[in-house]
C-alpha positions in Angstrom: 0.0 0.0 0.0 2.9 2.9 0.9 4.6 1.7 -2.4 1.3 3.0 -4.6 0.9 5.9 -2.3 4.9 6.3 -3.0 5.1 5.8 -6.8 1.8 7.6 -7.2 3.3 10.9 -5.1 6.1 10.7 -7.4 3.8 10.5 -10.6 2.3 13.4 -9.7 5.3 15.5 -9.2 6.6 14.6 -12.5 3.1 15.5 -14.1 3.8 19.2 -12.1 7.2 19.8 -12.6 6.3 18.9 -16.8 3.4 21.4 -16.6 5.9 24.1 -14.8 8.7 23.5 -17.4 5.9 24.2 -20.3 4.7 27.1 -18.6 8.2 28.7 -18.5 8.8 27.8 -21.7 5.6 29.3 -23.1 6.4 32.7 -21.8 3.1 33.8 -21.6 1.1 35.6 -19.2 -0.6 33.8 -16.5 -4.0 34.8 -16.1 -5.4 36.3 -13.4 -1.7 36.9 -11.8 -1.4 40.5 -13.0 -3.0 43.7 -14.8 -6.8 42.7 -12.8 -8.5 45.7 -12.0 -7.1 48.2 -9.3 -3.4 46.1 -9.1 -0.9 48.7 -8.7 2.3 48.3 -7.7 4.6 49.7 -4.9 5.6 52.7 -7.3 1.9 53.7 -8.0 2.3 52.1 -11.9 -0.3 49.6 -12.9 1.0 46.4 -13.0 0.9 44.5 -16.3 3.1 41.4 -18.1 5.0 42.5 -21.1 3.5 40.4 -23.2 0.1 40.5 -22.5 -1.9 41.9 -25.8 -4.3 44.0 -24.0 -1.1 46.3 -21.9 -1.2 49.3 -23.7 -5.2 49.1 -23.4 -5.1 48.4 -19.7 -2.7 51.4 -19.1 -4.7 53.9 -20.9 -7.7 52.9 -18.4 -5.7 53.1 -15.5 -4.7 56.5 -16.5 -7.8 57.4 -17.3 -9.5 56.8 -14.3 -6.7 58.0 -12.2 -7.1 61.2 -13.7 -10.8 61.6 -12.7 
């Protein structure tokens, strides 16, 4: 019985450590991590990836509702 629970632990670490190599490898944005509505960082700058399509959009919301 401990060698499943064992061999099964260890199958699901490789299944997670293959998921996080792919994710770094994909270089996208994760979802829901940054850019949401009212995240701004320590410097008073929205937060937003790089990458993500919608940045320049985001920022020029930001902005706009900062300056109202």
């Amino acid at each position: 019985m401990l060698t499943i629970f064992i061999i099964t632990l260890i199958v699901f670490g490789i299944a997670m450590l293959i998921m996080a190599i792919g994710v770094m490898f994909s270089r996208r944005c994760l979802h829901g991590s940054c850019g949401g509505e009212g995240v701004i960082g320590p410097d008073g700058e929205l937060v937003t990836c790089p990458d993500c399509p919608r940045r320049k959009e985001k920022a020029a919301q930001a902005e706009k509702a900062r300056g109202m």
